[in-house]
N, C-alpha and C positions, 0 to 999 in steps of 0.2 A: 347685604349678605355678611357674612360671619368673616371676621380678621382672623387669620391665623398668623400670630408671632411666636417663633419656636413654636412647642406643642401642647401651648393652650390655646382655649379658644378666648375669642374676643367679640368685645360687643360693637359697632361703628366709630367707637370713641377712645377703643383699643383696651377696654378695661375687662379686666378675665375676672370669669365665676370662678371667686373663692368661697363663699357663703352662702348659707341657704335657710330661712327663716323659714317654721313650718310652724301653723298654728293647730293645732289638734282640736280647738272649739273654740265657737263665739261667745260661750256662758264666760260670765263672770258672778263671783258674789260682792265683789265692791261697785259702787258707782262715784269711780271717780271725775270727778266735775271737769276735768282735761280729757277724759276721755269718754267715759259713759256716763254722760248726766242721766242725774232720773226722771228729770223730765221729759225723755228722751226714752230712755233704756227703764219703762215702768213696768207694772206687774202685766201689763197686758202687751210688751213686746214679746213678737215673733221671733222668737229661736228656735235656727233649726232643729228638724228631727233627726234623730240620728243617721238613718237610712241615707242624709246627705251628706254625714260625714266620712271624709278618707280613712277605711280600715286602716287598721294599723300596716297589714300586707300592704295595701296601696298607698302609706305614704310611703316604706319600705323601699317600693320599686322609684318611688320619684326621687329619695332621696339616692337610692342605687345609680339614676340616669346622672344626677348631680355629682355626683362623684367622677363616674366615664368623663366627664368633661370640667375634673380640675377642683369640685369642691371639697375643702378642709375641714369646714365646720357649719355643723347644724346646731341651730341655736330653736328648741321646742317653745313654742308660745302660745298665747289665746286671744283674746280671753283670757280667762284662770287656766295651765296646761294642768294643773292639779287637780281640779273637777274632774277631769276624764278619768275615767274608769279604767286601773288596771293601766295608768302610763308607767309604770315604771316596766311593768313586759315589752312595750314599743323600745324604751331606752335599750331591750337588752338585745333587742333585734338588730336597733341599727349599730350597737357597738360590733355586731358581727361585719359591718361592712369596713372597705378599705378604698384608699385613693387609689390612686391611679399609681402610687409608689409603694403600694404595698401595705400602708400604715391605717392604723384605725382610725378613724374621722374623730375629731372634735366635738366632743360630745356638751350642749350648754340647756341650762334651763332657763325660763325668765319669771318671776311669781312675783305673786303679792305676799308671799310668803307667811300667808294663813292657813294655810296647813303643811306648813313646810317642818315643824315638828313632829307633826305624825309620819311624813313618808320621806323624810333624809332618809335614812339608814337603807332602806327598799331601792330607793334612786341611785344613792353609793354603790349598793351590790350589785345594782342591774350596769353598771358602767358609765352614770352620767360623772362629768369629771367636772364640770364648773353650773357653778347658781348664782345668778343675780337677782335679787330681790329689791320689788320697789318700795321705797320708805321716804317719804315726801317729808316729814318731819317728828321733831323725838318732842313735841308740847303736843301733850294730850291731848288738847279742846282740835288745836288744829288739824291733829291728825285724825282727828275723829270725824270734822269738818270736809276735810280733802275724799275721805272714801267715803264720805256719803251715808254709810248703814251704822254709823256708829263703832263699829271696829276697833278694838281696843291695841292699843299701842306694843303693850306688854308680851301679846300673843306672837307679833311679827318678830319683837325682838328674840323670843327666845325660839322661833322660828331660826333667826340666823345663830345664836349662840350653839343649836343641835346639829346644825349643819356644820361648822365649826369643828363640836367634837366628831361627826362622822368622817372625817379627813378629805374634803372636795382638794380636787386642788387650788382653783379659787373661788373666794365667792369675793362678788362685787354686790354694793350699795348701789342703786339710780333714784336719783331725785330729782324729780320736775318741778323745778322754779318759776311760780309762777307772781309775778308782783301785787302786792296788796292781799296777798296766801299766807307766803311763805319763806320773802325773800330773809325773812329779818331771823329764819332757823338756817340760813347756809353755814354759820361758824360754827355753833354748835355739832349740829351734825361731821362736819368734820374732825372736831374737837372728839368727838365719842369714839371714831372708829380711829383715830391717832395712833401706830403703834398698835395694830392690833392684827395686820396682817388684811384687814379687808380695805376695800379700793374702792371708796363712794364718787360715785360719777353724778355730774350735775350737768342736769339737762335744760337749754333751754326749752319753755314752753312752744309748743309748733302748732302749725296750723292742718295739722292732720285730720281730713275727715270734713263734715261741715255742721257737728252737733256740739262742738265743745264753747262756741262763742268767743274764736279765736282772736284777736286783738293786738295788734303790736307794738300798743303803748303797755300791755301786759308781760311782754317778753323783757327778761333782763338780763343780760348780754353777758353770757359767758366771763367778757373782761372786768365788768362788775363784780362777778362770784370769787375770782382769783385774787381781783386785788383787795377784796376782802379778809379773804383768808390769809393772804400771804403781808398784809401789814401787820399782821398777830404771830403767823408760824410762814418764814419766809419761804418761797418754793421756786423751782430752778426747772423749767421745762425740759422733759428729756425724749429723744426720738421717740416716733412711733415704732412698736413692737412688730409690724406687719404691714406690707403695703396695703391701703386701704381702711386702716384702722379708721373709726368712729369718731374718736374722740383723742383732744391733745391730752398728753399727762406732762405733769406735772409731780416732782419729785420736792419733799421734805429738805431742807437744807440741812435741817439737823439730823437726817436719817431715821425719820421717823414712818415714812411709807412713802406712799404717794395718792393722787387724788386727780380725776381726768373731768374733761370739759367737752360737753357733746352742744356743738353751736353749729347746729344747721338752718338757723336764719341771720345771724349776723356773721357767719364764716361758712360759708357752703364748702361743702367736700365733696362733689357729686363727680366732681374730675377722677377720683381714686374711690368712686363707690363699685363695689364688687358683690353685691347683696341681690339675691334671688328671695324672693318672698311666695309661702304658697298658701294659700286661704287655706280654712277647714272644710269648706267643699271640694278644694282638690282645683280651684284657678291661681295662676302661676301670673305675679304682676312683677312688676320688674323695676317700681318704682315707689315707695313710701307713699307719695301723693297722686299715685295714680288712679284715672276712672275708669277702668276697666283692668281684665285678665283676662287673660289664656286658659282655654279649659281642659286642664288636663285629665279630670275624671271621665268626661263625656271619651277620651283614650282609652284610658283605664277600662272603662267599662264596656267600651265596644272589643274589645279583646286584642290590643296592638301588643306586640313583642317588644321586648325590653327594647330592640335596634330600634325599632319604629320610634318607642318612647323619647329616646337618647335623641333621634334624628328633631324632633319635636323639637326638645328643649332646649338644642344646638342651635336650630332654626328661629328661636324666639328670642335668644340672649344676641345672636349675631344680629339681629336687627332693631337690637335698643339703641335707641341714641337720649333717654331720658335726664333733663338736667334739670328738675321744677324748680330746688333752691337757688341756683344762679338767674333764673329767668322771674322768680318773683316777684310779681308787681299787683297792682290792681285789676291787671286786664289779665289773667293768670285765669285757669279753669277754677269754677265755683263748685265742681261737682266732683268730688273725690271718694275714696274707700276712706272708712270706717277703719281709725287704728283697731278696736275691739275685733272687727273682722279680717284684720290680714297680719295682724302682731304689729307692736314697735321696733 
């Protein structure tokens, strides 16, 4: 049953919904080999129809229940959330909503940021307030490599440069490190956004899913990436911004920015994870690597009241006890969701 300390709610393991990942579609246009191989994700994969994905009204109401009970911030994903048609109208819906204290949610996006030059400006006015874009590395071949369709380098960069001039309040860099890819682009990359106001986060490779040909002599350790960097441009870790935060940061010695570390296989965080995830169908998983959800449309759709909804999602967070990264071993579940279908 559900912890209540003070007057949020809690999960078995005492950790309160602050976040809420919502993917708006499975489509992507890249196939990235971390995530949608194409051998995997080819011309004849089944993606949903639309009719199965959560109207904008109903992720609305989900992301409304998520708030009753404590969430700050909605971070939109996919798949590609730019494919979807007309999200920048969803963006200006949920900036109509408020927490629990009155304030307007957290508004984030996550892209590949190919077509994040055409629709900044749209996402700016609609009220999205932060963009992360993923950018796996600034060598052409490689990055052409890594998304799979060929994708040119150029396009994503000045992707982040329009986002930039339309005034986000942040945008953050994620790249996924993967060894024998791309480990040997970590300095550069941070070298390019040095002093620029954007905050590249380097991801270890993870074993999300069970199509990417996960490996963990492939994984390189966070502590690798830092002491990389930081034998070139020294860096000084400084607290996390939020309980629960993702990823450690790490600040510039010479005050040049900073730059964070998302190590959820050689450092699990799953002690201080606060993250609600809802597929583009409208199932509610409670865990990154988890094999199943909660169906909250087959809800939605039978006609429950907002209370019912609330009481739902109350009832599903208070009976998490998920810790997959601390329990990771061999004998671990083989059968997991699809980052492409529940977001990163």
């Amino acid at each position: 049953m559900a912890v209540q300390l003070g007057s949020r709610l809690r999960d078995t393991r005492g950790r309160m919904l602050r976040d809420m990942r919502i993917s708006v579609t499975d489509r992507c246009n890249f196939r990235c080999v971390y995530c949608m191989p194409k051998e995997i994700f080819g011309r004849d994969y089944d993606f949903m129809p639309h009719a199965m994905l959560l109207s904008f009204e109903e992720i609305v109401r989900v992301a409304q229940a998520g708030a009753a009970h404590g969430v700050h911030k909605l971070r939109l994903t996919g798949g590609e959330p730019l494919l979807r048609k007309d999200i920048e109208k969803l963006v200006a819906m949920l900036a109509e909503l408020r927490t629990t204290e009155g304030e307007p949610l957290d508004i984030a996006l996550t892209t590949n940021g190919s077509a994040l030059a055409h629709k900044a400006q749209e996402l700016r006015d609609a009220g999205l307030k932060r963009v992360t874009i993923s950018l796996d590395s600034l060598d052409e071949a490689t990055f052409r490599a890594m998304n799979d369709i060929d994708f040119p380098l150029a396009r994503v960069l000045d992707g982040i440069r329009v986002a930039d001039e339309v005034g986000f309040d942040a945008i953050k860099v994620n790249t996924v490190v993967k060894r024998g890819a791309n480990e040997d682009d970590v300095l550069a990359i941070a070298e390019h956004f040095r002093g620029t106001g954007v905050t590249v986060r380097f991801i270890e490779f993870m074993d999300v899913g069970t199509t990417n040909g996960w490996n963990l002599d492939q994984v390189v350790p966070s502590a690798e990436i830092i002491h990389r960097i930081s034998a070139v441009h020294p860096l000084e870790q400084v607290p996390p911004a939020y309980p629960g935060e993702t990823a450690s940061r790490w600040r510039y010695a010479d005050g040049a920015g900073e730059i964070g570390a998302i190590s959820s296989v050689t450092e699990p965080f799953c002690g201080n994870c606060t993250r609600a995830r809802i597929s583009a169908d409208g199932k509610l998983f409670t865990c990154l690597f988890a094999s199943k959800g909660h169906d909250l449309r087959a809800l939605l759709r039978a006609g429950c009241t907002d209370a019912e909804l609330e009481d739902a999602l109350g009832g599903i967070w208070g009976a998490r006890d998920d810790r997959y990264s601390e329990l990771r071993s061999a004998d671990t579940p083989t059968e997991r969701i699809e980052m492409s279908y529940i977001g990163g």
